[in-house]
Backbone bond lengths (Angstrom), bond angles and torsions (degrees), N, CA, C in turn:
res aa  C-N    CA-C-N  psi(-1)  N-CA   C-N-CA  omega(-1)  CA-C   N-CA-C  phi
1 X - - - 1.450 - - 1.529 108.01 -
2 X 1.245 125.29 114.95 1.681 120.92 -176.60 1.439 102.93 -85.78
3 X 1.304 115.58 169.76 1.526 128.18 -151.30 1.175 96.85 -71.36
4 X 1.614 134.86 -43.72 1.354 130.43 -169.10 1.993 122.32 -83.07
5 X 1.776 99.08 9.07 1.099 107.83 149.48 1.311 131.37 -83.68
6 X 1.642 97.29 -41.29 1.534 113.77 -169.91 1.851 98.34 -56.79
7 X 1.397 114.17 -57.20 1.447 114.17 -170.86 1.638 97.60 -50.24
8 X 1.224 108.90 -68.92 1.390 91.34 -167.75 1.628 114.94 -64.25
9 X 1.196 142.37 13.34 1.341 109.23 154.26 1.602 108.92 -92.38
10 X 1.740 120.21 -27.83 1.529 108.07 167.20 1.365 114.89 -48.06
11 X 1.245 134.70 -15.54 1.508 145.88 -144.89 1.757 90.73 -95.01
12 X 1.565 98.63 -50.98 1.487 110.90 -178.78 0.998 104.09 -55.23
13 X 1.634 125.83 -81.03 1.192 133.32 -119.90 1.664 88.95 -101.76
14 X 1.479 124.50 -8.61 1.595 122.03 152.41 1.661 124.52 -51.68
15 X 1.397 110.23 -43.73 1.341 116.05 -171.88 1.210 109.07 -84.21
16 X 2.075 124.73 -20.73 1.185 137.10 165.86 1.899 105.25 -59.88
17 X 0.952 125.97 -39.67 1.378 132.51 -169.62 1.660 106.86 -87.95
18 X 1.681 108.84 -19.64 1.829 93.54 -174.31 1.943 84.03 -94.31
19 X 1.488 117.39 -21.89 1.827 93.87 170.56 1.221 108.83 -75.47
20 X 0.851 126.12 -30.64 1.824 108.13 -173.75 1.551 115.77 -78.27
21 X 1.482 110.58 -24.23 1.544 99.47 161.50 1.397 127.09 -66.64
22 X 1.191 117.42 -31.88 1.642 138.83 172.50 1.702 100.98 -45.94
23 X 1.503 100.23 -53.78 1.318 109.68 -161.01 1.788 102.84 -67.99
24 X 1.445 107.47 -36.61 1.584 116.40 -168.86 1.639 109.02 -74.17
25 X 1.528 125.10 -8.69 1.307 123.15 158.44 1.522 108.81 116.22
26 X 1.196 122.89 -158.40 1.505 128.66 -174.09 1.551 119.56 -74.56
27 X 1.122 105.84 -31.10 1.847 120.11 -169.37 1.413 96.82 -86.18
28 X 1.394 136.13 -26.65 1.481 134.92 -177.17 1.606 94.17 -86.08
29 X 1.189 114.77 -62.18 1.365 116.15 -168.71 1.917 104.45 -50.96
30 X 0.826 110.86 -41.29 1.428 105.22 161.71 1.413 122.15 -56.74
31 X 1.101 114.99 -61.41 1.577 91.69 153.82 1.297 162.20 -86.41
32 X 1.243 99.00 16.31 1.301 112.43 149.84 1.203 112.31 -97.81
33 X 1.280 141.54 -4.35 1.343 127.29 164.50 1.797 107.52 -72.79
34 X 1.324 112.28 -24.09 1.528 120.99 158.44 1.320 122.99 -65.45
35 X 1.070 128.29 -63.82 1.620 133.27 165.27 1.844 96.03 -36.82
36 X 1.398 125.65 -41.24 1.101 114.24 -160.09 2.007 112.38 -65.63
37 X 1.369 123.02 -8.21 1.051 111.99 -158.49 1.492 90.03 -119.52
38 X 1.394 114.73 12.98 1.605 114.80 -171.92 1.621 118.50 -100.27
39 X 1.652 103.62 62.28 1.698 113.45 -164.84 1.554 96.81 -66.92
40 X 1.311 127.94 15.98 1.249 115.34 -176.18 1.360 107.81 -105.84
41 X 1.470 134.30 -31.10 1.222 130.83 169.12 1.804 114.33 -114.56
42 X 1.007 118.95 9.32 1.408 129.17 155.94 1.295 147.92 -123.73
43 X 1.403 122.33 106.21 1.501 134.89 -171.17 1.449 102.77 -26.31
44 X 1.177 110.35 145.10 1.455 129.52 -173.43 1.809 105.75 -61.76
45 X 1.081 121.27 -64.95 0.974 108.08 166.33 1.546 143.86 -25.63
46 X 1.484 93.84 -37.95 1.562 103.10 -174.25 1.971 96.50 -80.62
47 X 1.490 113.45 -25.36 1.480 116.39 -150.69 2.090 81.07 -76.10
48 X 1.104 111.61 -52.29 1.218 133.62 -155.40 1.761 95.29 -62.36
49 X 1.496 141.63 -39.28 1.677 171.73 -131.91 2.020 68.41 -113.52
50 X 1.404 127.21 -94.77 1.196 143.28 -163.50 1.099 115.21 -37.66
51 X 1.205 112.28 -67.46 1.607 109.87 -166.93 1.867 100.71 -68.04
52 X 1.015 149.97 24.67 1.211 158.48 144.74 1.389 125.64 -63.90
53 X 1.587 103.12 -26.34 1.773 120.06 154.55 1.580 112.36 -58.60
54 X 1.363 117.66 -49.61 1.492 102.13 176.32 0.580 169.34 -11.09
């Protein structure tokens, strides 16, 4: 898999994870608005998908 696959499926399956928190209600969206500021254990993509809860 070369690198410019790998991003784009985090790319995917990032924007798959900020709808399903949306979908899971207020208490998720809170945490993912937490996960969102955590560039230390989450790929940019996902930080960048997250912080869009804000």
């Amino acid at each position: 898999m070369t690198e410019e696959k790998k991003k784009l499926r985090r790319k995917t399956l990032a924007k798959w994870l900020k709808e399903s928190i949306l979908r899971l209600g207020p208490t998720f969206i809170k945490i993912g608005q937490q996960f969102s500021t955590r560039v230390d254990i989450l790929p940019q993509e996902y930080v960048d998908q997250l912080s869009e809860l804000q």
